[in-house]
N, C-alpha and C positions, 0 to 999 in steps of 0.2 A: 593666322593663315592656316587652313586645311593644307591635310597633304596632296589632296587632288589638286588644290590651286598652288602648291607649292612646284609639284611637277607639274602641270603645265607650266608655266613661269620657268623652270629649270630648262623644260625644252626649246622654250622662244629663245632664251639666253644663249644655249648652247648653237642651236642651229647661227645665231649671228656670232657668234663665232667662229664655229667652222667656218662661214661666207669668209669671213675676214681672215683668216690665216691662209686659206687657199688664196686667198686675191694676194697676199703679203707673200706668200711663195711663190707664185708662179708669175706675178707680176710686177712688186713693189721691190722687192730684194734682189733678183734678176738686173731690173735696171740703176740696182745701183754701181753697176758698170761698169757702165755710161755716163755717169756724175762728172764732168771733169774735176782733177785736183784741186785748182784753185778753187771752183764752188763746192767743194765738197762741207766743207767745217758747217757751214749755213745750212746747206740739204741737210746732212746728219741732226742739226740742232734741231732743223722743223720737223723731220723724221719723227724725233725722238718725242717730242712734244707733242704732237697728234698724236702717235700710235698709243703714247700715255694715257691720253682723255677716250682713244676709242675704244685701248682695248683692258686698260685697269680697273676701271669701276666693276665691269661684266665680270672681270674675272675673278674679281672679289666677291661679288654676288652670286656666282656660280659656284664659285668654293663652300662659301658658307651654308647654301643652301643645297650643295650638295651632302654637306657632312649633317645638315641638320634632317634630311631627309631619310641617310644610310641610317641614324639616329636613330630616327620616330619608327621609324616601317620595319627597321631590322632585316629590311630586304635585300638579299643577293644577290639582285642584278643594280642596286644604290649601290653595293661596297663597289661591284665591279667597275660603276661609272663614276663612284669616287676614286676607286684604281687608277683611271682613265685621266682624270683630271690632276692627280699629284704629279705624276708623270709628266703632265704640260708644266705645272710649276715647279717640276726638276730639273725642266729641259730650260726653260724658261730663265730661272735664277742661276743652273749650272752652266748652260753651253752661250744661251744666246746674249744673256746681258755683261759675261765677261767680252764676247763678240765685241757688243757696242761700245764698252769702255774702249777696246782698245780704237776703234773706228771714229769713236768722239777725239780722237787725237786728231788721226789721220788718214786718207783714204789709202785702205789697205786690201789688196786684190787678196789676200790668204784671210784674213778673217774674215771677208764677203762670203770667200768660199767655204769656209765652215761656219760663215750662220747660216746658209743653205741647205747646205747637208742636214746640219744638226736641227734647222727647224721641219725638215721630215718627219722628225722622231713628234716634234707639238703638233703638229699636222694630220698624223696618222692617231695619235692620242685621242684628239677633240673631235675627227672624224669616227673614231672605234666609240664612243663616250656618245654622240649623235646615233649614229646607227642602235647602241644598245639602249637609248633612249625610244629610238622609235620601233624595236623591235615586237614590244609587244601589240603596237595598232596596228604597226603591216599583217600582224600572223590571225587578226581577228575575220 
């Protein structure tokens, strides 16, 4: 794989990410609400298990292929948008996945409310990591 077809590949990756953490903030996470208790355990479990297949592979391949990119090119706007993406897998393994441990219990209006918060912080990451992605074809 060239680096040219590596980034593009990095951009297609990332832009379907961004779609997908905006739609999981402003829309998926929101309505978990709304869940009533008793159907919460079920939601949660199928939550968990889609968001797994949609958003684990990408983000694996986005990792790799971002570090293998900051790698090859040595370039400074790679580290910045490797910057970008550790950050999502801080926020990621730090805030949001203790979040769903404790949610995989039980439906819990306080940890709804800080995986919201806290998936700001993935949100504004994978959006800053997209923009400096596509920085340099807007500015041509």
């Amino acid at each position: 794989m060239t680096a040219s077809s590596a980034a593009t590949f990095q951009l297609a990756v990332s832009a379907y990410l961004v779609g997908l953490i905006w739609l999981v903030q402003l829309i998926h996470y929101p309505a978990f609400r709304s869940i009533a208790a008793d159907a919460w355990a079920s939601f949660h479990q199928a939550h968990s298990a889609a968001l797994g297949l949609l958003a684990g592979g990408p983000m694996i391949i986005s990792l790799l292929v971002g570090c293998w990119l900051a790698y090859t090119t040595g370039d400074a706007r790679q580290y910045a948008v490797l910057g970008c993406e550790i950050v999502a897998w801080i926020v990621t393994f730090g805030l949001s996945v203790p979040q769903h441990q404790r949610l995989a219990k039980a439906k819990d209006d306080v940890a709804i409310a800080r995986l919201i918060r806290g998936n700001w912080l993935r949100t504004g990451a994978w959006t800053l990591k997209l923009g400096l992605l596509l920085w340099p074809v807007a500015a041509v």
